[in-house]
VOBA-1610 file (N, C-alpha, C; in pm, whole numbers, padded with zeros to 5 digits, always signed):
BEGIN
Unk+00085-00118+00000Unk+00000+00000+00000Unk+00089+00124+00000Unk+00019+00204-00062Unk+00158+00351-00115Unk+00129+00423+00039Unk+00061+00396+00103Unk+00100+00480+00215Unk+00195+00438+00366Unk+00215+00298+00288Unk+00332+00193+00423Unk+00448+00224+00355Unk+00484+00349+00230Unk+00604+00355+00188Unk+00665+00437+00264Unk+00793+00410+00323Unk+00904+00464+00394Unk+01008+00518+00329Unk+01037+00619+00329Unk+01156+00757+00248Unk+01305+00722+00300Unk+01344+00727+00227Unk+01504+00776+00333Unk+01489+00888+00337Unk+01632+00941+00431Unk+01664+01060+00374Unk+01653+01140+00302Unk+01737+01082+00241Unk+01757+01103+00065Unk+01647+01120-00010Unk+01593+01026-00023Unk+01479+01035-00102Unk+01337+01119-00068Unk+01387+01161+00059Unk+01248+01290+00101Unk+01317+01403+00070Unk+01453+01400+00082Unk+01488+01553+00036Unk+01484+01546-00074Unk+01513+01484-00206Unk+01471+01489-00318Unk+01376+01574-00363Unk+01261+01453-00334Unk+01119+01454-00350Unk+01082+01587-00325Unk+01081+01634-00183Unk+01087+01726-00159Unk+01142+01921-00192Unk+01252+01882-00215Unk+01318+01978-00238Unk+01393+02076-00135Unk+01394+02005-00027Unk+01481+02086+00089Unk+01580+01977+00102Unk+01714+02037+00143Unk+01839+01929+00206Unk+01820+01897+00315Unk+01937+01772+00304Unk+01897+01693+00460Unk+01938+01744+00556Unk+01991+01847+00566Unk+02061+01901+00691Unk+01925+01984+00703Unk+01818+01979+00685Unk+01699+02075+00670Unk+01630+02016+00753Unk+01596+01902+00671Unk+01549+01779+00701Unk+01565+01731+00872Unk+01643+01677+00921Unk+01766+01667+00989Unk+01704+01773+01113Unk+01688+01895+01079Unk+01656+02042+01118Unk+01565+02004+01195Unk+01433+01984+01062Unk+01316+01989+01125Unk+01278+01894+01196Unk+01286+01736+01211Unk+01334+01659+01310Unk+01321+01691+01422Unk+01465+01756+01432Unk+01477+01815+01594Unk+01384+01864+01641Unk+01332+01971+01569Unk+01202+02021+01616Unk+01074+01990+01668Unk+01100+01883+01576Unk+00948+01800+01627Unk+00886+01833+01463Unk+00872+01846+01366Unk+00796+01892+01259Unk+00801+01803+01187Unk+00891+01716+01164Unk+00847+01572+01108Unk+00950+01475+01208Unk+00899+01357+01157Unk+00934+01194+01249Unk+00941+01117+01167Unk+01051+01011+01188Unk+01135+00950+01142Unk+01146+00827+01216Unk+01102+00707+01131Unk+01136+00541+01224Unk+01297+00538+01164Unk+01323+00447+01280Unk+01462+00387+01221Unk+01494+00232+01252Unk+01563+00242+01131Unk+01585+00127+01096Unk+01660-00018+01192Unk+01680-00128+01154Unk+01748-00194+01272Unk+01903-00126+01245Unk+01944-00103+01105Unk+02051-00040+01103Unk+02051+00118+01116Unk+01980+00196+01221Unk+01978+00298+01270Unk+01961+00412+01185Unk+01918+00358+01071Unk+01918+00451+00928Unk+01759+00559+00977Unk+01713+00679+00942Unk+01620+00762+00929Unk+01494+00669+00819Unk+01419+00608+00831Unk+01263+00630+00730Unk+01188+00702+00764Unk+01127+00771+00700Unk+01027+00884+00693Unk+00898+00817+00574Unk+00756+00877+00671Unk+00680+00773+00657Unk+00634+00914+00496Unk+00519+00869+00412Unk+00558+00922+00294Unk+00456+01064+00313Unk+00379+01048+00417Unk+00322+01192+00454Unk+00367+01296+00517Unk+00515+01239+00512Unk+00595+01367+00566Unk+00682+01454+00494Unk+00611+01398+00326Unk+00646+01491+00204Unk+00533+01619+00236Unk+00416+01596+00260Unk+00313+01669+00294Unk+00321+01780+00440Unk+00360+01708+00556Unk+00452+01822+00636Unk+00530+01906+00609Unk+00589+01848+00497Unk+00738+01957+00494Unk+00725+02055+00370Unk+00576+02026+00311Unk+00550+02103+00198Unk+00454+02237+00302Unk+00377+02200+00398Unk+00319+02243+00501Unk+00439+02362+00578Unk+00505+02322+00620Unk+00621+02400+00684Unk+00650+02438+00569Unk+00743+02443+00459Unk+00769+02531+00325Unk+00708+02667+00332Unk+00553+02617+00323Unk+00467+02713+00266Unk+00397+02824+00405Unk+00427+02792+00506Unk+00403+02850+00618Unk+00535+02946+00649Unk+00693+02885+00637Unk+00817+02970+00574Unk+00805+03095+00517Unk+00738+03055+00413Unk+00730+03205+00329Unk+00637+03299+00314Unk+00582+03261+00412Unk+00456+03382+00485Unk+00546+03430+00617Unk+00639+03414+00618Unk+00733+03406+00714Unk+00663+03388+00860Unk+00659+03258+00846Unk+00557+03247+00995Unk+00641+03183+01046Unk+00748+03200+01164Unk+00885+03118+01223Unk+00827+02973+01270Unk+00991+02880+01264Unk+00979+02729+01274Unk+00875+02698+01395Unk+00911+02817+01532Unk+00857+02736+01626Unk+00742+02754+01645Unk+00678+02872+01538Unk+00519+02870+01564Unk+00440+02759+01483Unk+00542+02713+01387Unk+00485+02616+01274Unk+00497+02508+01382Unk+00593+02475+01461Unk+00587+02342+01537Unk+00489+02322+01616Unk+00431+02476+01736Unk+00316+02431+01789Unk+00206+02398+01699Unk+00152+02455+01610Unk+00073+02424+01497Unk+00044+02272+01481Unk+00165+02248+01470Unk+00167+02104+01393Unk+00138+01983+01544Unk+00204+02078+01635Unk+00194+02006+01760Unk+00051+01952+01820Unk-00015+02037+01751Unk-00155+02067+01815Unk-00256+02010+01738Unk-00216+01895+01646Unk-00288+01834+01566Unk-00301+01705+01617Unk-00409+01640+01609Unk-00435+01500+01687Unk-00403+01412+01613Unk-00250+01306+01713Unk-00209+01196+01648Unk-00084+01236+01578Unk-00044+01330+01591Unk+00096+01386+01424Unk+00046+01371+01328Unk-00102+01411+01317Unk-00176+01379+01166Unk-00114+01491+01083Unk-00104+01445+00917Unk-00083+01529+00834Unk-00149+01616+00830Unk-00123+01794+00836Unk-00197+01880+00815Unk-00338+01813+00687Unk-00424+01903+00662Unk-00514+01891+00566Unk-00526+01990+00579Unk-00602+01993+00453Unk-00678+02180+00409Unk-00734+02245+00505Unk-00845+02167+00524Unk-00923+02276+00688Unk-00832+02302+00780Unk-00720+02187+00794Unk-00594+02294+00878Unk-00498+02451+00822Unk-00507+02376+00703Unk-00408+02508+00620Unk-00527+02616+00651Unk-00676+02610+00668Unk-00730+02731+00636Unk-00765+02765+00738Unk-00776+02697+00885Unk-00833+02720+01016Unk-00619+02841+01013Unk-00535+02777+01005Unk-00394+02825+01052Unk-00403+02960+01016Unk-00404+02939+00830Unk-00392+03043+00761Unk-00468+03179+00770Unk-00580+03153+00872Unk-00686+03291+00807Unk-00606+03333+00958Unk-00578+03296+01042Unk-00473+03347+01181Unk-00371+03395+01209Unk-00271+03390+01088Unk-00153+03428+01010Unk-00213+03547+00916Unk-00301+03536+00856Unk-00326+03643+00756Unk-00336+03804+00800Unk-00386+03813+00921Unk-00405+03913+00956Unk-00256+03983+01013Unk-00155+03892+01069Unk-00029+03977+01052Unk+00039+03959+00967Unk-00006+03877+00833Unk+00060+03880+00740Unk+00012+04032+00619Unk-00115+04085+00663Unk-00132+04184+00633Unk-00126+04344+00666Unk-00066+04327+00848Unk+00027+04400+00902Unk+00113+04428+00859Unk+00232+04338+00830Unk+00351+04354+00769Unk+00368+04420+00617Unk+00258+04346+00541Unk+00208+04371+00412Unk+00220+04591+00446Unk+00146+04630+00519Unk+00092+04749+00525Unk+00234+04801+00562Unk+00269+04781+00647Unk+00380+04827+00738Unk+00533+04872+00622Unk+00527+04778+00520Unk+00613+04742+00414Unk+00601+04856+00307Unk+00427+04860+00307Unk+00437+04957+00195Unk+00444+05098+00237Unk+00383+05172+00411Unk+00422+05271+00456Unk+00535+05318+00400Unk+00655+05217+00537Unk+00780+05215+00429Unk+00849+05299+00297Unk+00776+05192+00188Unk+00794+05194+00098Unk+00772+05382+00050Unk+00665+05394+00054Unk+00626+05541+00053Unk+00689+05667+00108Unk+00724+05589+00258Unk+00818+05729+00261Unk+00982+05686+00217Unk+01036+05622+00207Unk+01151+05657+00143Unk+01127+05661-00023Unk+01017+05654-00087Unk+01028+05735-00192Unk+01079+05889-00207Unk+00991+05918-00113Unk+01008+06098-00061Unk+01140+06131-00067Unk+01194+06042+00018Unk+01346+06080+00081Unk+01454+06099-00010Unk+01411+05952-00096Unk+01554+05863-00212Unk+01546+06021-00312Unk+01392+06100-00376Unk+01380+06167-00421Unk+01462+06305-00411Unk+01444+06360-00277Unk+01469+06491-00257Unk+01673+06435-00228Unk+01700+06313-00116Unk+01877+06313-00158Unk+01925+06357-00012Unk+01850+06486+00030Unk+01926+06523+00095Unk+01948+06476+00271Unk+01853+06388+00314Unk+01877+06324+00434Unk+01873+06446+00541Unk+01834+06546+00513Unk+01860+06610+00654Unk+01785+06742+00671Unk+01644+06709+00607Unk+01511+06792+00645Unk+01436+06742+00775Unk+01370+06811+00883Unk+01328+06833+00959Unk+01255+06707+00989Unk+01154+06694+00836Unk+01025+06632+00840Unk+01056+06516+00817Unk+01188+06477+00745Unk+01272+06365+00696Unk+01260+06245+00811Unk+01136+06122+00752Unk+01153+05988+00831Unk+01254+05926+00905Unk+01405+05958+00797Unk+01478+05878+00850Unk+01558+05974+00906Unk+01568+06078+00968Unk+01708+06171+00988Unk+01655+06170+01114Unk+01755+06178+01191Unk+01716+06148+01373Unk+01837+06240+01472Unk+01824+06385+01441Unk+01973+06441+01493Unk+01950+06440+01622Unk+02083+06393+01617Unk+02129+06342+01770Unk+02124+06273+01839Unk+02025+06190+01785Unk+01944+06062+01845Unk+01845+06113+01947Unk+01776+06253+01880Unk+01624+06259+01996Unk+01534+06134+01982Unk+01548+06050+01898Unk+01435+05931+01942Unk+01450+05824+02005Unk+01593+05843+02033Unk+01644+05707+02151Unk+01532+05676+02281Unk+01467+05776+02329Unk+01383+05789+02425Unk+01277+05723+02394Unk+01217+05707+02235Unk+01119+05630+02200Unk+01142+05507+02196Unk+01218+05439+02230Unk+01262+05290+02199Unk+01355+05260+02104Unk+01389+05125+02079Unk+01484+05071+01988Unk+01437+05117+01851Unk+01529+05127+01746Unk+01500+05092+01579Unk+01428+05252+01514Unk+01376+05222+01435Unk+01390+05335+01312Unk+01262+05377+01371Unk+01245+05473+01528Unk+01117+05514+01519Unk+01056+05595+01421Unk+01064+05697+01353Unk+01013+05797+01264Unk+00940+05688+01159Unk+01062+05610+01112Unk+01011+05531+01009Unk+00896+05411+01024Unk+00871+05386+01177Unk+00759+05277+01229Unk+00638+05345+01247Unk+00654+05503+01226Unk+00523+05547+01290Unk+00409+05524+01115Unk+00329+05544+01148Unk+00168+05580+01073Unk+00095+05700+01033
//
């Protein structure tokens, strides 16, 4: 039965398209599981092409490893994600994935202004910070975080 097929290594990173030191990675984590062999070798059962396509695609929403691990943690049995999971996860992610989205293009907008005019050292200028009066506001590019 195609679903008692067992992967190596090798052959999930393939398949897959991530390396085994990735592989290997996610493991540790807990994000996929691995029988082993009497000769201590890694099999990976073949739905853990489907985890790791799961983690991939949760990656580049940049949603970090260890929030993907509780995720996955929190599924009954180490069952393979399914869709109603991707969409119960995803619509929960979306909303700071559309934070960032916004936050990006703010951004984006004001250093148009800036790259434009050159000169770095108008008043109203996002990024110009003389003297460091905004140290008092906290870490990082306040002017440029505000709204």
């Amino acid at each position: 039965m195609a679903s008692d097929v067992l992967l190596s290594v090798g052959e999930l990173a393939t398949r897959s398209g991530v390396a085994v030191s990735a592989l290997h990675y996610y493991e540790s984590l807990g994000l996929i599981a691995a029988r082993r062999t009497a000769g201590n070798q890694r099999r990976y059962p073949r739905a853990a092409l489907r985890r790791v396509a799961f983690v991939r695609a949760a990656q580049q929403l940049g949603i970090p490893l260890a929030e993907i691990a509780e995720a996955l943690a929190r599924l009954p049995d180490a069952r393979t994600p399914t869709k109603a999971d991707w969409a119960r996860l995803s619509t929960g992610w979306r909303a700071r994935l559309d934070q960032r989205i916004a936050a990006l293009q703010a951004l984006r907008d004001r250093l148009d202004g800036c790259i434009g005019c050159g000169c770095l050292s108008l008043r109203a200028c996002a990024l110009y910070n003389p003297e460091d009066s905004c140290a008092a506001a906290g870490p990082g590019p306040q002017r440029l975080l505000r709204r």
